[in-house]
C-alpha positions in Angstrom: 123.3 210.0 232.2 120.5 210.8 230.2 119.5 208.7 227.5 120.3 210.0 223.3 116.4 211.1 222.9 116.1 213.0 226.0 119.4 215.3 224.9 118.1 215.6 221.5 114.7 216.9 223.0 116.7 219.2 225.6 118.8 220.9 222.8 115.5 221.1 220.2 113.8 222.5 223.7 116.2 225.1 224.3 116.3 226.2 220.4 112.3 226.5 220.5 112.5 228.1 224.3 115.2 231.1 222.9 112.9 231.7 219.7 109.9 232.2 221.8 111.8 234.1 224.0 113.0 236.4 221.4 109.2 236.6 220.2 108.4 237.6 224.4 111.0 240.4 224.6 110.4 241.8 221.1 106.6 242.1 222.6 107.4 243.3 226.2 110.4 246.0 225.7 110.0 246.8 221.8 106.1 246.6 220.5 107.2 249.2 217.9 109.5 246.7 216.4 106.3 244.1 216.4 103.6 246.7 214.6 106.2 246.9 211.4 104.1 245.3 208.1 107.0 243.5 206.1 104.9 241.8 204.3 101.2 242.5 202.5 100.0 244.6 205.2 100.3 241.4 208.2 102.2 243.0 211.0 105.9 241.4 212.6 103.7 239.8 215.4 101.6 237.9 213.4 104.2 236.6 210.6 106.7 235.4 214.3 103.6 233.5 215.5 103.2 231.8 212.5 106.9 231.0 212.0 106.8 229.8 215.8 104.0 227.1 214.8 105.8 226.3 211.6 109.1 225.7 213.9 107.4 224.0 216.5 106.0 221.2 213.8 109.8 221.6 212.0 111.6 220.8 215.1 108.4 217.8 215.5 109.7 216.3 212.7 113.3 216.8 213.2 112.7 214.8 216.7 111.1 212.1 215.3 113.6 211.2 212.5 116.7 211.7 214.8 114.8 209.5 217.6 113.4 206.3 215.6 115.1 203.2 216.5 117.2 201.0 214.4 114.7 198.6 213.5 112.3 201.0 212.3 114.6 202.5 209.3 116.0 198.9 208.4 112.3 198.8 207.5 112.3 194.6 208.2 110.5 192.9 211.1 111.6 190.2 212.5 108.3 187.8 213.1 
């Protein structure tokens, strides 16, 4: 059985895995979709590739809070 962390990784895996998927497809079988300008003249493609580096570092931080052990949020040592 895998251990808490390694699921939590899986599952935040698989949630990065199907966004950058959706970014893949939407550039294989639909670039049309990808060259609309939303927002002050940056094109779809661009303002996804941010948002897929601003998820990857979301989904960082959301790993590292939902993994720490319980000694480091009772914030005592024990020396």
């Amino acid at each position: 059985m895998p251990s808490r962390n390694a699921l939590i990784g899986a599952i935040l895996f698989i949630i990065y895995l199907a966004l950058y998927g959706g970014f893949v497809i939407l550039t294989a079988f639909a670039p049309s979709v990808m060259e609309i300008t939303p927002l002050a003249g940056v094109n779809l493609a661009i303002l996804y590739g941010f948002g897929l580096i601003l998820a990857a570092l979301l989904l960082a931080v959301v790993y590292g809070v939902l993994c720490r052990n319980e000694e480091e949020t009772s914030g005592g040592s024990d020396q």
